[in-house]
ROPA-440092 format. One line per 5 residues: for each residue y, x negated, z of C-alpha. Coordinates in steps of 0.02 Angstrom, whole numbers. Layout:
! residues N
Y:X:Z  ...
! end
This chain:
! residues 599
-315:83:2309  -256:92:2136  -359:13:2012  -304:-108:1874  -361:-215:1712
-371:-372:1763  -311:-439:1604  -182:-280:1589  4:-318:1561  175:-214:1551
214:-106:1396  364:-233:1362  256:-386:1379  113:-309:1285  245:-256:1132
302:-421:1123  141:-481:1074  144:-379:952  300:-439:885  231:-597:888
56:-556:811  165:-472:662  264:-632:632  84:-749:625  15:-615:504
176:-632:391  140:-819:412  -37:-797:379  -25:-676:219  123:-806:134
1:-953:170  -153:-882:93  -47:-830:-66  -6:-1015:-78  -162:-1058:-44
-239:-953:-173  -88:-1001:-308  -119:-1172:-268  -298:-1171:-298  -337:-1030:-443
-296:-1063:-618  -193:-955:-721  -265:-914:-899  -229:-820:-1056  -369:-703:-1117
-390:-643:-1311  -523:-549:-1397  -626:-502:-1545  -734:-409:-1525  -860:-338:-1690
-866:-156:-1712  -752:-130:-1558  -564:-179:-1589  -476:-69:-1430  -580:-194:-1316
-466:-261:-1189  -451:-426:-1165  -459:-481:-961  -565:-548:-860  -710:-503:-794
-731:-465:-989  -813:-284:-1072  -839:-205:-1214  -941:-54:-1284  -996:-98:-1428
-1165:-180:-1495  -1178:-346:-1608  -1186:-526:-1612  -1040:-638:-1642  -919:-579:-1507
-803:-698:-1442  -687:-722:-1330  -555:-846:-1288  -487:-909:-1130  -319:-1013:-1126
-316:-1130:-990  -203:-1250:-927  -270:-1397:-832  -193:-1508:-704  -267:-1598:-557
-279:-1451:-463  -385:-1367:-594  -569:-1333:-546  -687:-1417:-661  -842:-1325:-612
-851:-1135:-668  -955:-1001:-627  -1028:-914:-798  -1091:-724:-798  -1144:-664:-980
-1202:-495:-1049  -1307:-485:-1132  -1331:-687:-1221  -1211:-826:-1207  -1226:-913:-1384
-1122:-1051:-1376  -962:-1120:-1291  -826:-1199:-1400  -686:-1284:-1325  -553:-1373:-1405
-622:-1351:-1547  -796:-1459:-1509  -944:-1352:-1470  -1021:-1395:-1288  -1201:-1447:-1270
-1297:-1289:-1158  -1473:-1359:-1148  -1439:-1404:-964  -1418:-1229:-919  -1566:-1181:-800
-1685:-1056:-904  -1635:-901:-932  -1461:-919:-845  -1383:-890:-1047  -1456:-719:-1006
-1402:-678:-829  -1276:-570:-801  -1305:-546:-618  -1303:-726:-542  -1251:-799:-705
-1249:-1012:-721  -1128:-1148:-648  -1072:-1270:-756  -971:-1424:-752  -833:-1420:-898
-746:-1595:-846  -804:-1702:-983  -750:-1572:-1112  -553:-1519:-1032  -423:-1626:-1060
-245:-1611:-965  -119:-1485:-1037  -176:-1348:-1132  -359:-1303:-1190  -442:-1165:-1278
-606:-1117:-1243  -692:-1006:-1344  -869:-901:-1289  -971:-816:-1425  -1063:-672:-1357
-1206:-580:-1430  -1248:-401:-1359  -1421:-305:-1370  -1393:-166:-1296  -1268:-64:-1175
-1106:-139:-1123  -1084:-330:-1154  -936:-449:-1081  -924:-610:-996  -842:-662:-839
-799:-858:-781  -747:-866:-593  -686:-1059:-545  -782:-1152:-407  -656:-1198:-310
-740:-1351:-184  -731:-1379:-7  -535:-1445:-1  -481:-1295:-97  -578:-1180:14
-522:-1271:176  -365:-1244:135  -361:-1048:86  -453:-1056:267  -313:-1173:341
-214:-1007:302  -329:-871:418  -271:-990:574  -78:-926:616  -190:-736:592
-337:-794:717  -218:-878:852  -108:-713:834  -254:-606:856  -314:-716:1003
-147:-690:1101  -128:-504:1053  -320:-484:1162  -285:-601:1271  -434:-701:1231
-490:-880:1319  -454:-1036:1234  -638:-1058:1251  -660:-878:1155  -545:-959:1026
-618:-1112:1004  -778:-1015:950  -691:-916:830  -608:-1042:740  -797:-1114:720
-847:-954:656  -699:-945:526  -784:-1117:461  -950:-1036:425  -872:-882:352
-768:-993:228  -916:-1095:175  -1013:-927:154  -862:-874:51  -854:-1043:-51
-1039:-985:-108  -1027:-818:-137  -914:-726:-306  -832:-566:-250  -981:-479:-352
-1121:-551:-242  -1236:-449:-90  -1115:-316:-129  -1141:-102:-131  -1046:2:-254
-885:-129:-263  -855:-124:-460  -955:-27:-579  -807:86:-666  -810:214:-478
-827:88:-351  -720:10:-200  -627:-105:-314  -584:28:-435  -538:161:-303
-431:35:-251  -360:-33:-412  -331:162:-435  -223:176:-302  -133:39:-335
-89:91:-539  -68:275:-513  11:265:-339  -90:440:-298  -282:469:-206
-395:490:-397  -494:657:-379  -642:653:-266  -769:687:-387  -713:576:-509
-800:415:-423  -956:368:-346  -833:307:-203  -697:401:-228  -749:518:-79
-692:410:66  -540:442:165  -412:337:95  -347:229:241  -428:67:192
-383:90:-7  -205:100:33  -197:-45:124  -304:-119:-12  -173:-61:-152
-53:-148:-67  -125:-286:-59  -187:-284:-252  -3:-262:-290  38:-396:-195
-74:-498:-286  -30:-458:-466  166:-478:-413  116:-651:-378  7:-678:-492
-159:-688:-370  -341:-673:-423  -368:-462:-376  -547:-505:-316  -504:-659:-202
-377:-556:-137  -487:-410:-84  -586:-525:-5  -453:-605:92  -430:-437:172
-598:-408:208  -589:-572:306  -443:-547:390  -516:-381:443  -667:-454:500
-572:-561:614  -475:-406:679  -657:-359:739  -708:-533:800  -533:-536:922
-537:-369:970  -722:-372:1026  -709:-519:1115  -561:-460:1201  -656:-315:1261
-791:-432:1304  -679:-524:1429  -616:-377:1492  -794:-314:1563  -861:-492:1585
-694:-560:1682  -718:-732:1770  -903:-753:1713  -851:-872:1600  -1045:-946:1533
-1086:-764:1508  -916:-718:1419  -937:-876:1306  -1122:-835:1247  -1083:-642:1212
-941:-700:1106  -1052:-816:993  -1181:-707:986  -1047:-584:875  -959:-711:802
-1107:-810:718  -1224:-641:687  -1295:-664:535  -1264:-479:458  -1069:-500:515
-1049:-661:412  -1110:-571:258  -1009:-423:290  -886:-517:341  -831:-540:148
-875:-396:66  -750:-296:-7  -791:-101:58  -708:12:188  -835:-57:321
-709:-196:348  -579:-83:400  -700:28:489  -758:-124:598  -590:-159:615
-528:-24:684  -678:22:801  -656:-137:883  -470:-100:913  -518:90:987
-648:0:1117  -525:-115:1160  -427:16:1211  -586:130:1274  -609:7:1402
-444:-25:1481  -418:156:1495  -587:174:1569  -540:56:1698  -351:70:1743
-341:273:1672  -168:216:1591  -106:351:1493  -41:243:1353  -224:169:1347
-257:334:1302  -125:377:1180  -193:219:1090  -373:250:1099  -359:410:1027
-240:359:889  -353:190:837  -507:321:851  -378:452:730  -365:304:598
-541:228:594  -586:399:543  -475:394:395  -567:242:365  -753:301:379
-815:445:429  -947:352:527  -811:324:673  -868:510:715  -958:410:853
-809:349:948  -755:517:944  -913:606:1029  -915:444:1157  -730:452:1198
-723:644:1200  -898:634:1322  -784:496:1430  -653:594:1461  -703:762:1496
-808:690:1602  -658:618:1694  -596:781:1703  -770:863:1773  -768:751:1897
-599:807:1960  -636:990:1994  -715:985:2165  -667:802:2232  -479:807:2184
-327:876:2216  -239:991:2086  -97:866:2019  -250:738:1966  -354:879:1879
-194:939:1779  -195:764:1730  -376:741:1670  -350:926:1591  -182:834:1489
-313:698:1450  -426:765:1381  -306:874:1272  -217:707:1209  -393:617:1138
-445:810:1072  -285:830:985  -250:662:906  -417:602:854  -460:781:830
-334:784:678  -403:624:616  -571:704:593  -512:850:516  -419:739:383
-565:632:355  -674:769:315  -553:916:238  -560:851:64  -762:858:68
-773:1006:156  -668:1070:28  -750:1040:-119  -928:1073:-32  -869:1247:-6
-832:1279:-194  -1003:1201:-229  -959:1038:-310  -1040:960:-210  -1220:962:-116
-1175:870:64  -1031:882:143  -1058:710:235  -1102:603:90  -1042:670:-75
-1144:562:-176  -1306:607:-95  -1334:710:-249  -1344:544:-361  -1452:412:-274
-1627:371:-338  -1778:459:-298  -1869:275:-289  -1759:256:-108  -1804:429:-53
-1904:371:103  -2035:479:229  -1963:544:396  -2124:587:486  -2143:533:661
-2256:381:597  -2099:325:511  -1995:303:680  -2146:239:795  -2195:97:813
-2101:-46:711  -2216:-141:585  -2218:-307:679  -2331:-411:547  -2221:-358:417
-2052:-387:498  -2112:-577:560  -2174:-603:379  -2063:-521:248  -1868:-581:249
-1762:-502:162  -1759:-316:153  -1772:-230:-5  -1718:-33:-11  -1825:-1:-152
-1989:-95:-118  -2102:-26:8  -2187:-223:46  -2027:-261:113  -2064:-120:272
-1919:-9:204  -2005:148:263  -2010:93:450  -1873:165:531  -1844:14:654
-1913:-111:535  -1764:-60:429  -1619:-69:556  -1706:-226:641  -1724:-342:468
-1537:-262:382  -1450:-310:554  -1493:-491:509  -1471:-523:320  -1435:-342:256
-1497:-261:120  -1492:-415:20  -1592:-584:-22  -1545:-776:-41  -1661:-902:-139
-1736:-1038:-77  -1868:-1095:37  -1753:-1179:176  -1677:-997:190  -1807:-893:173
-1887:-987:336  -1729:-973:419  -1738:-783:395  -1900:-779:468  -1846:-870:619
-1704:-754:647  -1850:-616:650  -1942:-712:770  -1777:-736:873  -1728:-550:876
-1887:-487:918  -1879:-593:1072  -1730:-540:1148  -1751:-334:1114  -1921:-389:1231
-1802:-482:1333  -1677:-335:1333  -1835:-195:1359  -1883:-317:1494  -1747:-313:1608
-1709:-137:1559  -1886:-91:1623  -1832:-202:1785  -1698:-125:1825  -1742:45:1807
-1866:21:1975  -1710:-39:2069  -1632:106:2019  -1475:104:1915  -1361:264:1961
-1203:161:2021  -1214:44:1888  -1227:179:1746  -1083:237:1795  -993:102:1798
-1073:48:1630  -1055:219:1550  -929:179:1406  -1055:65:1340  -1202:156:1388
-1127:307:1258  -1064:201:1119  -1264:102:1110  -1319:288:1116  -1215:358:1000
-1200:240:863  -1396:225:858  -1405:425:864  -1297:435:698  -1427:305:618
-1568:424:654  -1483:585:613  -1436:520:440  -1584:467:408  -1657:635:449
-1548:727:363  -1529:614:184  -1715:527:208  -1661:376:89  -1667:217:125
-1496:167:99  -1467:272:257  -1540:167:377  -1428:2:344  -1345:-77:482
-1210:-98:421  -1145:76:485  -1194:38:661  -1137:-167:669  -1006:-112:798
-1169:-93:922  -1187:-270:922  -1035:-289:1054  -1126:-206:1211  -1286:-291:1128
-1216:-457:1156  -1147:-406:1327  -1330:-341:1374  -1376:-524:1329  -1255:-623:1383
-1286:-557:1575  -1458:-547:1580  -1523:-729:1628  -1551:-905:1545  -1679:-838:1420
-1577:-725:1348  -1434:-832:1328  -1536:-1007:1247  -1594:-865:1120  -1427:-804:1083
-1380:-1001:1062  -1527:-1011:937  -1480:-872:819  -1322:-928:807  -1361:-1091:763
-1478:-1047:642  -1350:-937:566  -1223:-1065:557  -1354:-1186:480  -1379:-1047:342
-1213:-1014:293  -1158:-1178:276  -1309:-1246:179  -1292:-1115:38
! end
């Protein structure tokens, strides 16, 4: 009896969709740019700038020089549609804001917000803009290093619902294209809510790693985008990555300049849309292994969708959004050719597993899973089978070697390159040579064994650089950054939701070690097998975590966020294994939604 994907369709039926998933992106992108025209202000930027005339006027605003009395002024035109409410970052002290020529009283700035050019101040300009034209005017003083300003507006609820309003044709596409439940739907379109009020409360510049500091994402995508060439490898802090993700990204910064767009926003937008990509594609792979057990295929769904991590990486602009992307799309694929052994399952795995590789060189793992998959197809052909079916495991296995073969060898030539001539010290992680010694952390087996339950329960946000925080536990570390990252939110409401999510996760890996424990004494051959696609990729993609952190002992290693593709055959491991699991699942996600969208 032949077997076949019980969601599987015909090539022609299947390319359709695609056709018609192409034609709701088109709608999406155009409705997202109107959105975003709609809602951000346009503005004229000018200078002056003591001791430093080549300083370029734009926003976010630097300069080079050091003094007092540095000012810059910001032409804005103001309609209805004009946000009132602007976010303020100075460096290094905010003096005084004049607009229209009548200075603006600062004394309800919180302390020390004139100072702070990492979360800077919000501040309500409506009483001081009139309709038409105004000039507003911000006299800097800088002590030391580089100084500048930048003013990002706050754009509200309506204006944010409606650059969401614009993610829908995208999502419903997406849902189609996997074949996804209207119930599966449903729950994403909830989980585009929270991600767009986590958006509304977080600038571009916020819980973000190496995005815009002269060599980062942004500029290796701005980069791109000017010189239409890849800038040279060792030029940039970033600038070692395959290239996959800042090409798309130039396109899209061109696309936003053309238009007018704020550059930022617009990176953003992709990440989201990427990030949906991920959310779709893993719950289409979802149903495809779950089938009619609807309850169970609902819950494993949530549990990605409203993950706390995912939310926050959701939005950040970085080549992780195209790497989650695209990982989702290759075990999409994985999994219908595991089940049905459809050769153009195949050709697509291997090409999705090509490209995520020329996206991050972390989607190594999908190669060593898919590569383990299918020669193991073809092993298990040699003695069983007749000749005809091993010839076709053999061509099988030389289609995934040969395609995503060549997208490892592009992902890595450039480095290997450049290792070889000694310009740089890994070959992996080109940087290595530059990060701190203060997140150089200890790799001995105390370090791995067991996890530091007092300080996980007790200590919420994780901090690479500060020991308290349990940075040096190995598990501790991929437990607490799978939840809220590398990164930390004020206030007491969500600092004890973080703890709760602790609480929650802790329960269900005892759940999960439970019923692993269980079913090991009924023995689990038969079902191994069949669950050996998932079995690989859990393996794998915690194996990588450990080796790198072996190999480069630094903190910054041991993030999640280059295993959050593990969190699919988590959720399935959940989502089957009995009512506790699943009212814990429920939990976390509504504490996560009750985060987001109190911020």
């Amino acid at each position: 009896m032949k077997l076949r994907c019980p969601a599987s369709r015909s090539d022609m039926s299947f390319s359709s969709d695609i056709c018609r998933f192409l034609r709701a992106l088109l709608f999406s992108v155009l409705a997202i740019s109107a959105a975003l025209w709609l809602s951000w202000p346009r503005f004229s930027v000018q200078a002056l700038v003591a001791h430093d005339p080549s300083s370029k006027p734009a926003l976010p605003w630097v300069f080079h020089s050091i003094g007092d009395d540095n000012q810059l002024s910001v032409g804005l035109d103001v309609s209805w549609l004009t946000p009132r409410s602007w976010l303020i970052k100075p460096d290094d002290d905010l003096r005084k804001i004049v607009i229209n020529g009548n200075s603006i009283p600062l004394d309800g700035v919180r302390p020390g917000g004139l100072q702070d050019y990492t979360n800077g101040f919000v501040i309500d300009l409506s009483p001081y803009l009139a309709k038409g034209h105004n000039e507003i005017v911000f006299f800097v003083d800088n002590h030391g290093g580089d100084g500048g300003l930048d003013m990002r507006p706050m754009l509200g609820a309506w204006r944010w619902s409606l650059i969401g309003i614009g993610f829908l044709p995208l999502l419903f596409g997406l849902a189609r294209l996997f074949r996804l439940r209207g119930t599966q739907t449903a729950v994403l379109c909830l989980a585009l809510v929270v991600l767009c009020c986590y958006w509304s409360a977080t600038p571009w510049n916020v819980r973000t790693h190496d995005v815009s500091n002269g060599d980062g994402h942004f500029d290796y995508i701005v980069y791109v985008a000017t010189h239409l060439a890849l800038p040279n490898p060792m030029q940039g802090w970033t600038f070692y990555h395959p290239p996959a993700y800042y090409m798309l990204g130039a396109v899209v910064y061109r696309w936003a300049q053309w238009l007018s767009l704020p550059a930022a926003e617009s990176m953003q937008a992709l990440s989201l849309a990427l990030w949906l990509v991920f959310l779709a594609a893993s719950a289409g792979t979802l149903r495809l292994v779950l089938r009619n057990r609807h309850g169970a295929l609902i819950v494993a769904t949530i549990a990605v969708a409203f993950w706390p991590s995912g939310i926050i990486h959701g939005l950040r602009i970085g080549n992780d959004a195209a790497l989650y992307a695209s990982v989702a799309i290759a075990t999409w694929f994985m999994i219908r050719w595991w089940r049905a052994r459809r050769r153009t399952d195949l050709w697509a795995f291997a090409t999705v597993t090509a490209l995520s590789l020329l996206c991050k060189s972390n989607a190594t793992v999908l190669l060593g899973a898919g590569g383990i998959l299918v020669l193991s197809t073809l092993l298990s052909t040699l003695f069983r089978h007749k000749a005809y079916k091993r010839r076709r495991a053999f061509v099988d296995l030389a289609i995934f070697s040969g395609v995503a073969g060549c997208g490892l060898a592009l992902s890595f030539a450039v480095r290997i390159y450049y290792y070889l001539r000694g310009d740089i010290s890994n070959w992996l992680i080109a940087n290595v040579g530059g990060l701190s010694s203060g997140l150089r952390v200890p790799v001995d087996i105390k370090s791995f064994l067991p996890l530091d339950i007092p300080t996980f329960l007790t200590v919420p946000w994780m901090d690479p650089g500060n020991d308290a925080s349990g940075r040096a536990n190995f598990w501790n570390y991929l437990l607490r950054s799978s939840l809220s990252g590398e990164f930390s939110f004020d206030g007491a409401l969500h600092r004890t939701l973080a703890i709760l999510w602790g609480i929650v996760l802790l329960a269900l890996c005892w759940v999960a070690l439970d019923r692993f424990a269980h079913d090991m004494k009924r023995g689990m051959g038969r079902d191994l097998y069949r669950q050996r696609p998932w079995l690989l990729l859990s393996i794998f993609w915690l194996a990588s975590l450990l080796a790198l952190r072996i190999q480069l002992p630094f903190s910054c290693s041991n993030d999640f966020r280059y295993v959050l593709p593990i969190l699919v055959p988590a959720a399935l491991y959940w989502a089957s294994g009995g009512r506790v699991a699943r009212i814990l699942v429920m939990l976390m996600a509504l504490l996560s939604a009750l985060f987001f969208v109190s911020l």
